[in-house]
Backbone of each chain as ProteinMPNN parsed JSONL, in Angstrom:
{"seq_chain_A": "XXXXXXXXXXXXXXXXXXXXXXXXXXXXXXXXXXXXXXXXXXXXXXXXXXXXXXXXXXXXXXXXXXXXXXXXXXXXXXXXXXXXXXXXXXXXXXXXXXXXXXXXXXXXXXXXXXXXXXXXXXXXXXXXXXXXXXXX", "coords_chain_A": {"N_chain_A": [[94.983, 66.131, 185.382], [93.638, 69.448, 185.531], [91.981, 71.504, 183.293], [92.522, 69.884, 181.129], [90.5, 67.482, 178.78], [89.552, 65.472, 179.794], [89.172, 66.213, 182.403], [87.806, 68.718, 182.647], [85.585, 70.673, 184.027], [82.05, 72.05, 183.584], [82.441, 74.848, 183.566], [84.488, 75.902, 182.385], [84.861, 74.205, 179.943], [82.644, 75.225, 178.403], [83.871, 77.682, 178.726], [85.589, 77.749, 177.409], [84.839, 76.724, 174.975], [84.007, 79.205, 173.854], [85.798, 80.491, 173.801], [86.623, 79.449, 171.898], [84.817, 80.255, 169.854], [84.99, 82.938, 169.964], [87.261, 83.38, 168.69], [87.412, 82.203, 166.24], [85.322, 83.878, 164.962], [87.014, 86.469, 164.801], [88.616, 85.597, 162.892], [87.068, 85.323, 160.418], [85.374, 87.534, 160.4], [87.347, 89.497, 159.809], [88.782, 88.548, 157.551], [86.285, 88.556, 156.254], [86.229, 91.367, 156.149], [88.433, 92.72, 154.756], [88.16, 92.006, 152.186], [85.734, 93.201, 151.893], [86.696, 95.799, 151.48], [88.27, 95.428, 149.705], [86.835, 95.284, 147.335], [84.531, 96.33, 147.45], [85.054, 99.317, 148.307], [83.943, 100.884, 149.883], [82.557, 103.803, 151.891], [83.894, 106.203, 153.554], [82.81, 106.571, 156.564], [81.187, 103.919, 156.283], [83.447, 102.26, 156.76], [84.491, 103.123, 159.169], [82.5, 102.482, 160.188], [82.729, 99.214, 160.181], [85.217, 98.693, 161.493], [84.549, 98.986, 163.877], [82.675, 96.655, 164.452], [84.697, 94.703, 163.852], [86.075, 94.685, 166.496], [84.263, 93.692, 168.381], [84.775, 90.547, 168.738], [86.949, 90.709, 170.236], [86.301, 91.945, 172.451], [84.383, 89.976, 173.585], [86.355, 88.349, 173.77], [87.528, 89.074, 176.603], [85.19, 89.794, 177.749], [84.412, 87.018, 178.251], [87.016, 85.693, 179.264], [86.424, 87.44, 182.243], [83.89, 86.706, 183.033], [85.037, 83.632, 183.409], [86.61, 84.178, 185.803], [85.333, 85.06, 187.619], [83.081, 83.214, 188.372], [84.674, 81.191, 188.525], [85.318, 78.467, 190.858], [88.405, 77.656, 192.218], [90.86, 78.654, 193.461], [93.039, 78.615, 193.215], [94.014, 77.177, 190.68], [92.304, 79.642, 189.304], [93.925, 81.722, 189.703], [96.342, 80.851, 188.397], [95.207, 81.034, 185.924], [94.804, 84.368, 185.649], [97.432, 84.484, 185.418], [98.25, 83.819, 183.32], [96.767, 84.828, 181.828], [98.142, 87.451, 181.895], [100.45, 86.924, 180.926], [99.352, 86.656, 178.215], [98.682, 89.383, 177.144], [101.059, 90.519, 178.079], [102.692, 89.507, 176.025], [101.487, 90.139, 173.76], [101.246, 92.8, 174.185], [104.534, 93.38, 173.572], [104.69, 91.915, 170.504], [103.498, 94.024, 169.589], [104.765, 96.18, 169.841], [106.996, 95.915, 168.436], [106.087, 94.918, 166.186], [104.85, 97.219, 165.621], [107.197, 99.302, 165.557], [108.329, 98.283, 163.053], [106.624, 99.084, 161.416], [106.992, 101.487, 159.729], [107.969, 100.024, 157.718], [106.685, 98.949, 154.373], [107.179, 97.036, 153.382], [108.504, 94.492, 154.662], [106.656, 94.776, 156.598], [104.182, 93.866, 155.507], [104.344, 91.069, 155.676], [103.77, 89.999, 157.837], [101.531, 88.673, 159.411], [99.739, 88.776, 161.38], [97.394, 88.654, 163.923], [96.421, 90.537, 166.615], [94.446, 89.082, 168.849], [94.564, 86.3, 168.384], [97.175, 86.344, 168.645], [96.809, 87.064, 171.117], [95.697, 84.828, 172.446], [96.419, 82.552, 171.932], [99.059, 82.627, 172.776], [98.303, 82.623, 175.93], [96.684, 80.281, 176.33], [99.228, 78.431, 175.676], [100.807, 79.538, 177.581], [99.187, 78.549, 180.143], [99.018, 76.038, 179.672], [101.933, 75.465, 180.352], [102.149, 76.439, 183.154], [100.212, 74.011, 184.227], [101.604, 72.376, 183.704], [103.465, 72.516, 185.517], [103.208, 72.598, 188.342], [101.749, 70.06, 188.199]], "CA_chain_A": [[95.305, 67.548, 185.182], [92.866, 70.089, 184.95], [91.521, 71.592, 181.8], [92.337, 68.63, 179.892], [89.18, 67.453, 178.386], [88.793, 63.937, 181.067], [89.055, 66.813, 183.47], [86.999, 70.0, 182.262], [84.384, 71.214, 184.883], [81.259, 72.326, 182.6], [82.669, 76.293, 182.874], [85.738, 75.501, 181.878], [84.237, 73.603, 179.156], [81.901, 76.613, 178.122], [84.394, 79.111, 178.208], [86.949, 77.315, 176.054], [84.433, 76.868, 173.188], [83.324, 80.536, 173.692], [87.178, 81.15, 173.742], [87.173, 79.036, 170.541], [83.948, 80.954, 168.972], [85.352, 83.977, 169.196], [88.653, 83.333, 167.633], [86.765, 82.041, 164.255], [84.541, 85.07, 164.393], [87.937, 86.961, 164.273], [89.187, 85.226, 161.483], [85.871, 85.393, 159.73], [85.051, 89.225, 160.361], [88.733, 90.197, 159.317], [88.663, 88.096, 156.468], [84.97, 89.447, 155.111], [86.141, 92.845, 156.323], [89.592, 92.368, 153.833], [87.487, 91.639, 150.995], [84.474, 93.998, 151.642], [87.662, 96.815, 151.457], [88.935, 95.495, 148.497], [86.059, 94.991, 146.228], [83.642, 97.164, 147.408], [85.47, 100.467, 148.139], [82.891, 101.668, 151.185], [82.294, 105.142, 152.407], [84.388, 106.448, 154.877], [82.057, 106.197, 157.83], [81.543, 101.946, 156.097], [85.146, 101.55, 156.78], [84.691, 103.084, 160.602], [81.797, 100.942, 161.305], [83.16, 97.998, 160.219], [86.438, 98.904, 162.129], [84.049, 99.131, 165.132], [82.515, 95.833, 164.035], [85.971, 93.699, 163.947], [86.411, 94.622, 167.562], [83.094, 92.737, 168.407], [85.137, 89.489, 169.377], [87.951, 90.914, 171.106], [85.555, 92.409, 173.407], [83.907, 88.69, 173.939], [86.966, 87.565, 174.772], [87.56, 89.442, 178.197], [83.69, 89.236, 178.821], [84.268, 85.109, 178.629], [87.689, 85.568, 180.589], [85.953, 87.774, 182.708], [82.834, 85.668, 183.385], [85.071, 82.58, 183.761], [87.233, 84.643, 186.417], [84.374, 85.359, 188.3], [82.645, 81.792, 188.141], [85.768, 79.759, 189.158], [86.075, 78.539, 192.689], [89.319, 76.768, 192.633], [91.242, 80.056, 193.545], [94.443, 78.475, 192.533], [93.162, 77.495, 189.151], [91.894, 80.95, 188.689], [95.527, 82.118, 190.062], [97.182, 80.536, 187.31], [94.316, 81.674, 184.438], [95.125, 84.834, 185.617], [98.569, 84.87, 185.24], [97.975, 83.269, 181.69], [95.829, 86.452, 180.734], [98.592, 88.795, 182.188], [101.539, 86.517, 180.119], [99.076, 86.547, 176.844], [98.691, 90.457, 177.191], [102.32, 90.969, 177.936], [103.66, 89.011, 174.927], [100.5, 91.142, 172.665], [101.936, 94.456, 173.46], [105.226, 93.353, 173.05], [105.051, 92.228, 169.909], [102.409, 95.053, 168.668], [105.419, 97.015, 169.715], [107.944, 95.27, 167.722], [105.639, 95.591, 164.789], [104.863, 99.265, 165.636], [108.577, 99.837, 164.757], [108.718, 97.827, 161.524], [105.653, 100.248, 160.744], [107.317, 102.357, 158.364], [109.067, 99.451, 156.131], [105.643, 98.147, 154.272], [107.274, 95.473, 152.255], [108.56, 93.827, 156.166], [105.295, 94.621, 157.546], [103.206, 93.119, 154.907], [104.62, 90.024, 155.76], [104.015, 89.603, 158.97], [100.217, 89.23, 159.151], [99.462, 88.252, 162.794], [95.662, 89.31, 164.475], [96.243, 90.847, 168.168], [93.691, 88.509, 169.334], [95.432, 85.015, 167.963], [98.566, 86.124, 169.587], [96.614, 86.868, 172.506], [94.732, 83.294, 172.697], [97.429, 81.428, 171.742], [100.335, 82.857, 174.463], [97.624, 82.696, 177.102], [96.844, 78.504, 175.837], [100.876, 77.979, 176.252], [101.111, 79.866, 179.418], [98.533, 78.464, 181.056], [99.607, 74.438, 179.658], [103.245, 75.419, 180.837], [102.144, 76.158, 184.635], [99.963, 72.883, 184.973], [102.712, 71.137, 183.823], [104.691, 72.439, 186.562], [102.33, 72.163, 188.788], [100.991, 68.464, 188.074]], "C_chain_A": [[94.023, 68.314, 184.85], [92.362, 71.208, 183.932], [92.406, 70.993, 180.861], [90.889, 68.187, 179.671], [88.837, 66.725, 178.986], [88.527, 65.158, 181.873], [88.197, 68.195, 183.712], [85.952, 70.174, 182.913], [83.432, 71.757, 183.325], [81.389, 74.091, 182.753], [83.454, 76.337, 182.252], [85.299, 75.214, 180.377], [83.685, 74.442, 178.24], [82.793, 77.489, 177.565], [85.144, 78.816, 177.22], [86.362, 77.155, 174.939], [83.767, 77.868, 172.707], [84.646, 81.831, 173.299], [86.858, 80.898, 172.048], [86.005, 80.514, 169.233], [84.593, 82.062, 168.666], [86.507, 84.558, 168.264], [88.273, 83.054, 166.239], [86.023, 82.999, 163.988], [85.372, 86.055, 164.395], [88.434, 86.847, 163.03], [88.214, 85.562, 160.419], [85.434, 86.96, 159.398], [86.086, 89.599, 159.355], [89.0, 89.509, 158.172], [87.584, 88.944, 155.405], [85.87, 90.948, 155.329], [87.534, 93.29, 155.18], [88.836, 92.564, 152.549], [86.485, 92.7, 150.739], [85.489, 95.341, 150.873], [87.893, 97.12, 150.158], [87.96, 95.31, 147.042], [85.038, 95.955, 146.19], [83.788, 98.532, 147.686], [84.123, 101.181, 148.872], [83.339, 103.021, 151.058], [83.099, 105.414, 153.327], [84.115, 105.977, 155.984], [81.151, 104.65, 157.645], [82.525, 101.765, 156.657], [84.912, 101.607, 158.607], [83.427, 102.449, 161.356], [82.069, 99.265, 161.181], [84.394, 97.711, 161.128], [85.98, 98.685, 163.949], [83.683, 97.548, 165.218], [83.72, 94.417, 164.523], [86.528, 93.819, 165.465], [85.16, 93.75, 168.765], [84.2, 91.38, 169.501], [86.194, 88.995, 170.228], [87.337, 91.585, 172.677], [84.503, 91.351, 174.106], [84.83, 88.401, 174.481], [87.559, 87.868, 175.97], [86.492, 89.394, 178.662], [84.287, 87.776, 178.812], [85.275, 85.17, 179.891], [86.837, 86.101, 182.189], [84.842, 86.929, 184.009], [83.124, 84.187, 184.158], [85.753, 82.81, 185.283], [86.284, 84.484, 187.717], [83.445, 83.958, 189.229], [83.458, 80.465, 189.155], [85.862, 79.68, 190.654], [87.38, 77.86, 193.122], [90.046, 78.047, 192.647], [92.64, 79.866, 193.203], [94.511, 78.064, 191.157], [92.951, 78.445, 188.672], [93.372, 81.993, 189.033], [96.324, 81.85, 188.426], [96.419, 81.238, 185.729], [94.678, 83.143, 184.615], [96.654, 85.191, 184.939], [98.863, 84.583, 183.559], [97.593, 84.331, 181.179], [96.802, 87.273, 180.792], [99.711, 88.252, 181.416], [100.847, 86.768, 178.361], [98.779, 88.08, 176.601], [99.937, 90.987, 177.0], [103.093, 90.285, 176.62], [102.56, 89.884, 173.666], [101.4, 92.33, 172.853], [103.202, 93.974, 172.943], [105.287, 93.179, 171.505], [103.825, 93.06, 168.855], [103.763, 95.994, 169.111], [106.793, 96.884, 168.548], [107.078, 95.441, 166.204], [105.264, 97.029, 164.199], [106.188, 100.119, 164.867], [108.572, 99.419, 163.41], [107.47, 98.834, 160.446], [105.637, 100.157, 159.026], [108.311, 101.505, 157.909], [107.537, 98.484, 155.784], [105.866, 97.169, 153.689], [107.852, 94.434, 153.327], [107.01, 93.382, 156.671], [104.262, 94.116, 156.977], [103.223, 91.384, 155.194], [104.027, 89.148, 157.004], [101.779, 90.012, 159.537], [99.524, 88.649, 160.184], [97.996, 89.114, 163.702], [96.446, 89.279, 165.989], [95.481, 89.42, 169.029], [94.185, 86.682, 169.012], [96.547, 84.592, 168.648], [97.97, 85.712, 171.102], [96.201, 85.489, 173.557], [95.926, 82.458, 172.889], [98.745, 81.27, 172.695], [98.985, 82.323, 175.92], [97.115, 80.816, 176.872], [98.218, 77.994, 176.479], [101.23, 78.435, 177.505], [100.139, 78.997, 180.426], [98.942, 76.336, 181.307], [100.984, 74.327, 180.533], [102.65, 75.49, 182.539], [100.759, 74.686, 185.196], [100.823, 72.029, 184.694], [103.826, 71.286, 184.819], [104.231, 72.455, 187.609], [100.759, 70.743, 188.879], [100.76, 67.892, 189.043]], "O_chain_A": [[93.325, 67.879, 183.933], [92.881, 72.183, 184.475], [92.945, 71.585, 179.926], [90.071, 68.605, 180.491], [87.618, 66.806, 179.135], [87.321, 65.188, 182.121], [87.975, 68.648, 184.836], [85.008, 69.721, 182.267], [83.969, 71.842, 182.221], [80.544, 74.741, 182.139], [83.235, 76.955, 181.21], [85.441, 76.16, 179.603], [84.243, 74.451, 177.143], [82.753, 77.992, 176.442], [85.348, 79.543, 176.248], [86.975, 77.335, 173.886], [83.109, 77.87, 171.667], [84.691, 82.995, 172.901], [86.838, 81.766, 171.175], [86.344, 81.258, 168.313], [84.853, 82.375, 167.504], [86.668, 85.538, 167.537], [88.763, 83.606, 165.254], [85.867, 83.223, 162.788], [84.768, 87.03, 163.95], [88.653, 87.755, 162.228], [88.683, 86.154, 159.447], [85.217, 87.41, 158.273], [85.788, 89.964, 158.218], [89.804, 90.215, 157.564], [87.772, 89.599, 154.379], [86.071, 91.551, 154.274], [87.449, 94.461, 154.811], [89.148, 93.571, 151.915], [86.309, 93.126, 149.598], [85.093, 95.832, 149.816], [87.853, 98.181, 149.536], [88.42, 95.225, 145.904], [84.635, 96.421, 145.124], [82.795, 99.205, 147.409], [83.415, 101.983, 148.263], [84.258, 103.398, 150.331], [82.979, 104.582, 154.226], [84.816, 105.133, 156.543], [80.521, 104.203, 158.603], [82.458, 100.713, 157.293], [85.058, 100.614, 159.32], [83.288, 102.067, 162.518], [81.682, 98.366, 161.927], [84.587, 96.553, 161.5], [86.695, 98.376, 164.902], [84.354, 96.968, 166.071], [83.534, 93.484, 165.305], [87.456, 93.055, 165.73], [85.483, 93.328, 169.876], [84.277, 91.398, 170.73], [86.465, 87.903, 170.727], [87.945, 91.624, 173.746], [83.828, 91.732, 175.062], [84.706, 88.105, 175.669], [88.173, 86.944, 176.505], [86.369, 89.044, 179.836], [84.744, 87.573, 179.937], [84.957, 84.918, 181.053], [86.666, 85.304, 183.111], [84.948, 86.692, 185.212], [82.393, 83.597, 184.953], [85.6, 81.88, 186.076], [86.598, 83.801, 188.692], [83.274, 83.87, 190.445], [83.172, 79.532, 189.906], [86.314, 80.504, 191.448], [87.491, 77.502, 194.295], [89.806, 78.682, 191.62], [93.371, 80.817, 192.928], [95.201, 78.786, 190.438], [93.287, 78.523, 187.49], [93.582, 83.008, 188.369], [96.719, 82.683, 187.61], [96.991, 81.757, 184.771], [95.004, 83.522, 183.49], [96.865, 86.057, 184.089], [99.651, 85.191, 182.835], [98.044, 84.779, 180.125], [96.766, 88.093, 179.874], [100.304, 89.239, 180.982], [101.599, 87.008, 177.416], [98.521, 88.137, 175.399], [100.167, 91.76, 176.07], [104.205, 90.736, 176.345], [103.129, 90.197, 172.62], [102.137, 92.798, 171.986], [103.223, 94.056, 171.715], [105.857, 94.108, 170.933], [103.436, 92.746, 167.73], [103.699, 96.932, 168.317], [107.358, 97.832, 168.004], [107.539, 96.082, 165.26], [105.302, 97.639, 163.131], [106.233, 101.047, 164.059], [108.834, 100.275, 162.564], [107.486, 99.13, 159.252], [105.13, 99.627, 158.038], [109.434, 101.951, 157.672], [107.174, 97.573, 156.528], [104.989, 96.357, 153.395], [107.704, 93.286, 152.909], [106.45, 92.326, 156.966], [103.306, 93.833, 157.699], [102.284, 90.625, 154.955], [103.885, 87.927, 157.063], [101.125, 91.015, 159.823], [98.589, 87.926, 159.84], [98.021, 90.326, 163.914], [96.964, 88.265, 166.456], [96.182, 88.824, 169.846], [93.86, 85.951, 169.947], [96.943, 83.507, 169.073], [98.246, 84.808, 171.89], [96.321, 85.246, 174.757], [96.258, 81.823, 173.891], [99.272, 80.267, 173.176], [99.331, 81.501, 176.769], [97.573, 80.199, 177.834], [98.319, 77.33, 177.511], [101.858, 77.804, 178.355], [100.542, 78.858, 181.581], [99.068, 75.63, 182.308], [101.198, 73.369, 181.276], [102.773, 74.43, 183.154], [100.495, 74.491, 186.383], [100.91, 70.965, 185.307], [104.793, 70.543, 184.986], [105.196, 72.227, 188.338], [99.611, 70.617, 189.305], [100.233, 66.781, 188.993]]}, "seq_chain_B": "XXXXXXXXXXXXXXXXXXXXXXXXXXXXXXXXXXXXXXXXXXXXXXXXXXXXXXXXXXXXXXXXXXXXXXXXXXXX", "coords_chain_B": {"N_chain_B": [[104.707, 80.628, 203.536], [104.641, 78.297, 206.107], [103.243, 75.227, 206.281], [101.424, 72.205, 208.004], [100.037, 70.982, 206.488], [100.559, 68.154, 205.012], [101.156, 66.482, 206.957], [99.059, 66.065, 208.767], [97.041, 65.298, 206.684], [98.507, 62.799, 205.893], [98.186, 61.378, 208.286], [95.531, 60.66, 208.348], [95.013, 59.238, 206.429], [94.781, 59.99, 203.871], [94.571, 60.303, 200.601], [95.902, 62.948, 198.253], [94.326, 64.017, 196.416], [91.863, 62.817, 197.709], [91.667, 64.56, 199.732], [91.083, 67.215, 198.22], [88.89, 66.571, 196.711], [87.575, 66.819, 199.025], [87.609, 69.137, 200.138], [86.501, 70.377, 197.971], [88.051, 71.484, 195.765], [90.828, 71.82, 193.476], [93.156, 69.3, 192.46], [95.677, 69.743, 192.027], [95.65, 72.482, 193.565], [95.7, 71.116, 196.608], [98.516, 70.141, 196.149], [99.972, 72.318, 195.639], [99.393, 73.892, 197.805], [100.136, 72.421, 199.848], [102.976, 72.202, 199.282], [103.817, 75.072, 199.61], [103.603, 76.779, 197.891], [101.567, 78.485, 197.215], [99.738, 79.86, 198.533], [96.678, 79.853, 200.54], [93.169, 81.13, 200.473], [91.924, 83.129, 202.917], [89.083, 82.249, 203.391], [89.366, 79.593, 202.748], [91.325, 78.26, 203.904], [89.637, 78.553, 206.536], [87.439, 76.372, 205.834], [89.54, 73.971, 205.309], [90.448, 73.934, 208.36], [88.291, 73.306, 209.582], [87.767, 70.994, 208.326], [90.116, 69.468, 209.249], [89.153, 69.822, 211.873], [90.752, 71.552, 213.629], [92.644, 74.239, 214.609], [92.962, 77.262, 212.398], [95.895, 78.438, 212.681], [97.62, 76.718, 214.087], [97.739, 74.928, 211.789], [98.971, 76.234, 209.728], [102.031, 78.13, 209.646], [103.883, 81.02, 210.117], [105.982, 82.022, 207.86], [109.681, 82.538, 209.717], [107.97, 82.979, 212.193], [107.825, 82.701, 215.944], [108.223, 79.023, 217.24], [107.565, 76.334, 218.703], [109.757, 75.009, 219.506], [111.593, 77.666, 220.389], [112.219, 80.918, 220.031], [112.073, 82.435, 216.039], [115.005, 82.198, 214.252], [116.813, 85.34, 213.337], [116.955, 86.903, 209.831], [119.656, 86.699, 208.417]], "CA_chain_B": [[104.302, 80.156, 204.44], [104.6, 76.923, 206.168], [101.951, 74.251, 206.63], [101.304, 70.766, 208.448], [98.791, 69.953, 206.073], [100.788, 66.929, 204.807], [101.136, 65.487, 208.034], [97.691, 65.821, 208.809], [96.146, 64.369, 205.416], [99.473, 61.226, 206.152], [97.574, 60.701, 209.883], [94.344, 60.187, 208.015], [95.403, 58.446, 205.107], [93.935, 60.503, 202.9], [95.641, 60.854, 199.088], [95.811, 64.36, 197.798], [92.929, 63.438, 194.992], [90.817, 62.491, 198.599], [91.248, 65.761, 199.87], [90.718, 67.603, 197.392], [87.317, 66.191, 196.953], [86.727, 67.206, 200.741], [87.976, 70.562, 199.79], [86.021, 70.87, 196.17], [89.287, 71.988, 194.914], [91.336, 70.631, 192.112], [94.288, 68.201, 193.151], [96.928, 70.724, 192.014], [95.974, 73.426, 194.848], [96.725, 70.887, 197.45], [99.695, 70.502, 196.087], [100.651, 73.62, 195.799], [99.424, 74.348, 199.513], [100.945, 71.571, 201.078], [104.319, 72.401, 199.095], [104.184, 76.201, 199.689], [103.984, 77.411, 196.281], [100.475, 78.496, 197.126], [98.803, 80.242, 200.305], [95.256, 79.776, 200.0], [92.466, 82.536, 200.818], [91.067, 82.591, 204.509], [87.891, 81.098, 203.291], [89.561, 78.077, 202.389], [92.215, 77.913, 205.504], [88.358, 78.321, 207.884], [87.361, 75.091, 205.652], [90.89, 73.239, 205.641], [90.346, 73.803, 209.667], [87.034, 72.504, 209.88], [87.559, 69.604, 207.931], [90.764, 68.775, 210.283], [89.193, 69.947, 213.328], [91.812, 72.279, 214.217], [92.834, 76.092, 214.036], [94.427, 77.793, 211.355], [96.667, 78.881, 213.803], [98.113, 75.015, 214.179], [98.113, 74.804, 210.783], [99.599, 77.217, 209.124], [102.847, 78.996, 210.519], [104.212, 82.191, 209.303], [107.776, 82.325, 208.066], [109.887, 83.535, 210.545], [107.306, 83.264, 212.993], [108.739, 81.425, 216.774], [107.895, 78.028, 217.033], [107.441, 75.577, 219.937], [111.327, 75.205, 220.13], [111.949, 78.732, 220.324], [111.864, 82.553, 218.56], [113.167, 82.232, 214.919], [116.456, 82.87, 214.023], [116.961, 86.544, 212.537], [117.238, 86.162, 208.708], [121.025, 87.175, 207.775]], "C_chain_B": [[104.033, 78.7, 204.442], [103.118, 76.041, 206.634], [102.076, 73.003, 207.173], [100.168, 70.145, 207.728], [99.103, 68.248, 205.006], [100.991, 66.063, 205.801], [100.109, 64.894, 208.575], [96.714, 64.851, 207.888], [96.909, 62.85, 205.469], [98.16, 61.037, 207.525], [96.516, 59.959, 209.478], [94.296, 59.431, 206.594], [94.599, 58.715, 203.796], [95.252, 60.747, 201.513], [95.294, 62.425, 199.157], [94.773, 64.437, 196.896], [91.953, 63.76, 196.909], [90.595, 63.859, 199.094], [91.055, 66.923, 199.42], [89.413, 67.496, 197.044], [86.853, 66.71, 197.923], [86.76, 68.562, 200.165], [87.101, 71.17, 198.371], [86.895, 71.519, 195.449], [89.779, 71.182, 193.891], [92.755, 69.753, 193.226], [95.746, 69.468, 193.128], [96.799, 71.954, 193.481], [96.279, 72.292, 196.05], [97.591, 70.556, 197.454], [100.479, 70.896, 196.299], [100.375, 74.563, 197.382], [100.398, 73.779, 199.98], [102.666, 72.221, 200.734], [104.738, 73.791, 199.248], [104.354, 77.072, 198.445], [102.848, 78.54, 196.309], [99.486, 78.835, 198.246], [97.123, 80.838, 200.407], [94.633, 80.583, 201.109], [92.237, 82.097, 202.311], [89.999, 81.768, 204.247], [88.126, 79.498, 203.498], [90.223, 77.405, 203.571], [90.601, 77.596, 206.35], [88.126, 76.648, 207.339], [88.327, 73.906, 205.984], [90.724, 73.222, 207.368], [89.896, 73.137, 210.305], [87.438, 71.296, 209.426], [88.95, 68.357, 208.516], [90.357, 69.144, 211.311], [90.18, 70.629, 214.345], [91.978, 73.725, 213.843], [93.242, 76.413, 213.247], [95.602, 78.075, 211.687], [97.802, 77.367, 213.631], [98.234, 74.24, 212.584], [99.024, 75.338, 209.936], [100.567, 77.84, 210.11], [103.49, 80.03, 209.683], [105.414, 81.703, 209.42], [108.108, 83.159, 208.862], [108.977, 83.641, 212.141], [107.774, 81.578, 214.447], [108.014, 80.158, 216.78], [107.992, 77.665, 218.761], [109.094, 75.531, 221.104], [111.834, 76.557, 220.33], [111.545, 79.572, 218.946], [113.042, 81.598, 217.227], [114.119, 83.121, 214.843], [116.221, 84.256, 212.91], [117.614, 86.281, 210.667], [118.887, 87.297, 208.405], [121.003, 87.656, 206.466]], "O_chain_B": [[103.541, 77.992, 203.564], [102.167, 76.47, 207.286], [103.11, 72.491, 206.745], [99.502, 69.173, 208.083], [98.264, 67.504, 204.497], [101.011, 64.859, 205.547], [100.003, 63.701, 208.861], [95.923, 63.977, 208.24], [96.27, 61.834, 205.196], [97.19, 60.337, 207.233], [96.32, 58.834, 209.938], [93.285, 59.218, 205.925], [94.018, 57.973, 203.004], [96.395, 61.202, 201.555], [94.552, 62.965, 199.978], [94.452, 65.625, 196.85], [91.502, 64.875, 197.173], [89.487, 64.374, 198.948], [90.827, 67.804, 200.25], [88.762, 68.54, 197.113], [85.699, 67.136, 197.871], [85.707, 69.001, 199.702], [87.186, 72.318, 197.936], [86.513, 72.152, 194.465], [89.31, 70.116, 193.491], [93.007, 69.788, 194.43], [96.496, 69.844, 194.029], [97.739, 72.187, 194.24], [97.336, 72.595, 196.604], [98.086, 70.418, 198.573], [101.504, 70.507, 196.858], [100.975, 75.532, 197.849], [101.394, 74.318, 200.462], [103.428, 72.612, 201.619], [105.942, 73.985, 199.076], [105.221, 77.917, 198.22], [103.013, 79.504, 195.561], [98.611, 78.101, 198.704], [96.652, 81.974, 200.344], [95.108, 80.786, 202.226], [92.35, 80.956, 202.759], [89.909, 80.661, 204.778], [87.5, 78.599, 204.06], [89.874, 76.355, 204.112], [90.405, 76.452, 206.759], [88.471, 75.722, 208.073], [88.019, 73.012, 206.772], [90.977, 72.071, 207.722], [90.337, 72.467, 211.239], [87.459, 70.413, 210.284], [88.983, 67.132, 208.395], [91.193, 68.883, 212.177], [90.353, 70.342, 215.529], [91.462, 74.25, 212.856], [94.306, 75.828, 213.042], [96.466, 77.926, 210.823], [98.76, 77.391, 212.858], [98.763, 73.147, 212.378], [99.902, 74.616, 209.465], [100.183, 78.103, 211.249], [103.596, 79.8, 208.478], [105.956, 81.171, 210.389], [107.518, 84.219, 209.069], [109.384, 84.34, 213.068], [107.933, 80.368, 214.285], [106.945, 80.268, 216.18], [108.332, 78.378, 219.705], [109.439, 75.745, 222.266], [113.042, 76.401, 220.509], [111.062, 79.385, 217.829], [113.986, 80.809, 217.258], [114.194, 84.306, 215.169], [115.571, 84.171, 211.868], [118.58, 85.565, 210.401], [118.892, 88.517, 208.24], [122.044, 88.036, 205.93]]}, "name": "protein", "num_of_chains": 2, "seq": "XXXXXXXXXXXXXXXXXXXXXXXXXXXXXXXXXXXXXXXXXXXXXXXXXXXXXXXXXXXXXXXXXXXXXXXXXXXXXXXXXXXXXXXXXXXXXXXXXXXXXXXXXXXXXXXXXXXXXXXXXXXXXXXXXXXXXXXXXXXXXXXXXXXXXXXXXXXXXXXXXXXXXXXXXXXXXXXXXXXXXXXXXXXXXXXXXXXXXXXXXXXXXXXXXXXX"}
């Protein structure tokens, strides 16, 4: 099967630990950036460059897709990664819309403490495992 | 769209792994060619041609499109 790790071409390979990088420099930013908020009580225009800042690795991860899109010659391989990006997009808005509504109840919405970019990785991982397994 | 490219790769006793290799593809697209799931670019049909020695034409048949035995039947 391919992108399993016996089977990982060296872009493949690349992009998935460029996938991985930028998911810990999500967690990592949005973590410091949590803390900088709460302890250090910034400036206005602190808050909107750090806000600019935390988008840093969401903007890596369509350059990598991007790059790997571009790169790939197995055109049915890159068929299916596609369709992975357009299933891990469509399950992001959805539920950024589903939390959009719970908005205005903050003692719901505190709960529910999910990064755009996590969802997005993580549907687009399961979509993309689900069609080589149906395609084996 | 239909294909003879399992009859072709049976003649030559090639696995699906073997041609695949010929092809620099992964194993899953000829798969998904041979089984129709999957109608691969022109580039790849000119290669797939070359590397049987035959047309795309003779390979590949359009749904719907007449055949040796006659026009196809009108789809109901």
């Amino acid at each position: 099967m391919p992108l399993c790790n016996r089977h990982l071409s060296p872009l493949q390979r690349r992009s998935i630990q460029l996938f991985g990088a930028n998911l810990t420099l999500t967690a990592v930013l949005t973590m410091g950036a949590h803390e900088f908020y709460k302890q250090a009580h910034p400036a206005v225009v602190f808050v909107y460059l750090l806000a600019g800042v935390l988008t840093i690795p969401v903007i890596g991860v369509i350059v990598v897709a991007g790059r790997y899109l571009k790169r790939e010659t197995d055109e049915f391989i890159r068929m299916m990664v596609v369709q992975s990006l357009l299933w891990g997009l469509g399950v992001t808005f959805a539920m950024d819309t589903f939390l959009g509504g719970l908005f205005a109840f903050p003692e719901i919405y505190r709960l529910i403490p999910i990064l755009n970019l996590d969802l997005f990785c993580v549907t687009c991982g399961f979509a993309l495992r689900i069609q080589l397994w149906r395609n084996r | 769209m239909k294909n003879r490219l399992r009859v072709l790769r049976a003649e030559r006793g090639w696995s699906q792994a073997d041609l695949a290799a010929r092809l620099e593809v992964s194993r899953q697209s000829v798969n998904a060619i041979e089984t129709g799931k999957f109608d691969p670019s022109l580039p790849l049909a000119f290669r797939l041609a070359r590397l049987f020695e035959a047309t795309i034409e003779s390979i590949f048949v359009e749904d719907g499109a007449p055949t040796e035995q006659g026009p196809a039947k009108p789809e109901v």
